[in-house]
C-alpha positions as CSV (number, residue, x, y, z in Angstrom):
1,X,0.9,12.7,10.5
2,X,3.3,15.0,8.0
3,X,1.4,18.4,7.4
4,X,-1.9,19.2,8.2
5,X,-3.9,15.6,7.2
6,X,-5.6,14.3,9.9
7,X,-6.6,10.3,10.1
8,X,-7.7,8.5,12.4
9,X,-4.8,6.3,13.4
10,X,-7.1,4.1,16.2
11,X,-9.4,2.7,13.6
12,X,-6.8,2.3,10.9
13,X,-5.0,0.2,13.4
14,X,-8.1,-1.8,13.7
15,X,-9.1,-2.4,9.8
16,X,-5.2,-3.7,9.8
17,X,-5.8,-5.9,12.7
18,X,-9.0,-7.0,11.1
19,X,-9.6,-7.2,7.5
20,X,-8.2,-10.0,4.9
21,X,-7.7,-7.5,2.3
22,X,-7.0,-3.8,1.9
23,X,-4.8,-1.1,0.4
24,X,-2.9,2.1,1.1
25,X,-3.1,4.5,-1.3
26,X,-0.5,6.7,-1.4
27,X,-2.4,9.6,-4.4
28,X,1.1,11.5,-3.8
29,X,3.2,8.8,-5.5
30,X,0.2,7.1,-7.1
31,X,1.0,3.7,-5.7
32,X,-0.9,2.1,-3.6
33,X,0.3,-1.4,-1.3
34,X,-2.4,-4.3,-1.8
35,X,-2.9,-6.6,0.7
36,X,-4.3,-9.8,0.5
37,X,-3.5,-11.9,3.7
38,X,-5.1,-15.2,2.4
39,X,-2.6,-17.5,2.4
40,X,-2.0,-19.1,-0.9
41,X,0.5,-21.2,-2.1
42,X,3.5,-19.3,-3.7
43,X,5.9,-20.0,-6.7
44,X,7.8,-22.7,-4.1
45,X,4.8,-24.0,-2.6
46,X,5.0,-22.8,0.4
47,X,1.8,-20.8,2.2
48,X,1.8,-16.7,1.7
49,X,-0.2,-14.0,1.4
50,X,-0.1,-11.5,-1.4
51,X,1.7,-8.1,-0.9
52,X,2.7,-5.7,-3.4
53,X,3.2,-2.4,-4.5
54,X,0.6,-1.5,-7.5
55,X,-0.8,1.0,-9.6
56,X,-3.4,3.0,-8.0
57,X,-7.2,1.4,-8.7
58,X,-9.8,3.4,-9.9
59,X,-12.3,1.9,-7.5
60,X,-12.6,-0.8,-4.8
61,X,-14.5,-2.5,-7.3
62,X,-11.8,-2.3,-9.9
63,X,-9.3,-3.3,-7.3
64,X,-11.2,-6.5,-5.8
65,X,-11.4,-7.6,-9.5
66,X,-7.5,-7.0,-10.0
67,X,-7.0,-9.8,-6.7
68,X,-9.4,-12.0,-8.7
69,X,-7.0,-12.1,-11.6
70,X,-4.0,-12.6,-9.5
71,X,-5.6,-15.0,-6.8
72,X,-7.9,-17.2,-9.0
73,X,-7.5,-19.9,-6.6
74,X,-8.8,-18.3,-4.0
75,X,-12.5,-17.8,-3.6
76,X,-13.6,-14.1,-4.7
77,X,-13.0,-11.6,-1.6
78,X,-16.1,-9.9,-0.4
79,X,-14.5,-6.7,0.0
80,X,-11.7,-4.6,0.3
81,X,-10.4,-1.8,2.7
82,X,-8.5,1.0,1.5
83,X,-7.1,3.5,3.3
84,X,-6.2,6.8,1.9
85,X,-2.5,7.9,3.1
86,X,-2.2,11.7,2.2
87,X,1.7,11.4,3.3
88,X,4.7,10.6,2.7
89,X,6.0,7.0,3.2
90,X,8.1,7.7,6.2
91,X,4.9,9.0,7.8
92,X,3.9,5.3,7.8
93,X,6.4,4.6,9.9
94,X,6.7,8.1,11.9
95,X,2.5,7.0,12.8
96,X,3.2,3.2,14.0
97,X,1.4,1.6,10.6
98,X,4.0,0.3,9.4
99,X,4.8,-1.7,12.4
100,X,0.7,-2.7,12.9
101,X,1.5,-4.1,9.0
102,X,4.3,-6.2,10.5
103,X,2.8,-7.4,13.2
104,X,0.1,-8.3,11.3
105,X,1.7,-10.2,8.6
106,X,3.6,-12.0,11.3
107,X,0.2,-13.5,12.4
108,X,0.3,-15.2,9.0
109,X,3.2,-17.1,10.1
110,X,4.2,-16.9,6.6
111,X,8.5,-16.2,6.1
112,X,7.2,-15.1,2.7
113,X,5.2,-12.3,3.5
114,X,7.1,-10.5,5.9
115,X,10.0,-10.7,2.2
116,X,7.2,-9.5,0.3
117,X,6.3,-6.6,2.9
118,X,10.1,-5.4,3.5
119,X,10.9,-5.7,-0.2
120,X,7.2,-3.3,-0.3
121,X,8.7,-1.1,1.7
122,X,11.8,-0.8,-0.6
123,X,9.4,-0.3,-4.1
124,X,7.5,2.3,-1.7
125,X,10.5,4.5,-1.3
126,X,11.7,4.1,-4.5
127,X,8.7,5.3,-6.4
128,X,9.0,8.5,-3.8
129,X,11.9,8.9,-4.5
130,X,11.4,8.9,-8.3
131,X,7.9,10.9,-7.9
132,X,9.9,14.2,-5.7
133,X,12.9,13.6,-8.3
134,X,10.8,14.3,-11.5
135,X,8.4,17.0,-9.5
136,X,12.3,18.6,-8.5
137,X,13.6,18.6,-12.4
138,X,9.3,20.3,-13.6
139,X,9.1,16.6,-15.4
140,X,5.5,15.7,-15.2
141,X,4.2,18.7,-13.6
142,X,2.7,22.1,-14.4
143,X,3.7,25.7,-13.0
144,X,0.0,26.5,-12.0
145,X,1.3,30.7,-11.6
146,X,5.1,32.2,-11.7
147,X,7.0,35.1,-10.5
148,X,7.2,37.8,-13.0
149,X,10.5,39.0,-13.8
């Protein structure tokens, strides 16, 4: 892990391995990747699951109820996972998760979502790179104390 954040790497590894649904939060960049490995039919028809790069929820609750929205022909998921990632997003792939996702979203067999997750990946380190850019230029951000001069 980047800094001084420890997580338990073993059982997020497992919740990946396991769950149907669950989500990343990244509270630095205020993103969070959603995962819904349900396979649906897409725009062309073909079978995928649903991953993207959102807004972060407010709640599990809140975010179980977003998936309704966007899944509403799929049956209501019973829950959600969400994993808190106090890091950058290089430290995903630095700390093997982002591999565990691919491997994992292979066992879809779904062409789809292993797009979906790379093109993830991309939105990821964009909205970074946007977040460090506007904390670099003061846009967005307070000085809590200064130097005096």
């Amino acid at each position: 892990m980047d800094g001084q954040f420890s997580l338990n790497l073993e059982a997020v590894f497992r919740h990946i391995d396991r769950a149907e649904t669950f989500s990343i939060a990244l509270p630095t960049i205020k993103r969070a990747l959603v995962m819904d490995l349900r396979l649906s039919a897409d725009r062309s028809g073909e079978q995928a699951p649903f991953i993207r790069v959102m807004p972060m929820a407010r709640s599990a609750a809140e975010r179980l109820r977003s998936l309704r929205r966007l899944r509403p022909s799929l049956p209501r998921a019973a829950e959600i996972l969400v994993v808190p990632w106090p890091s950058f997003v290089d430290g995903l792939v630095r700390a093997g998760v982002w591999e565990r996702l691919e491997q994992r979203v292979a066992t879809t067999g779904s062409a789809v979502g292993a797009a979906a997750l790379e093109k993830a990946f991309e939105d990821l380190r964009n909205a970074e790179s946007v977040e460090l850019g506007a904390l670099l230029r003061g846009e967005q951000y307070e000085v809590v104390w200064s130097q005096k001069a």
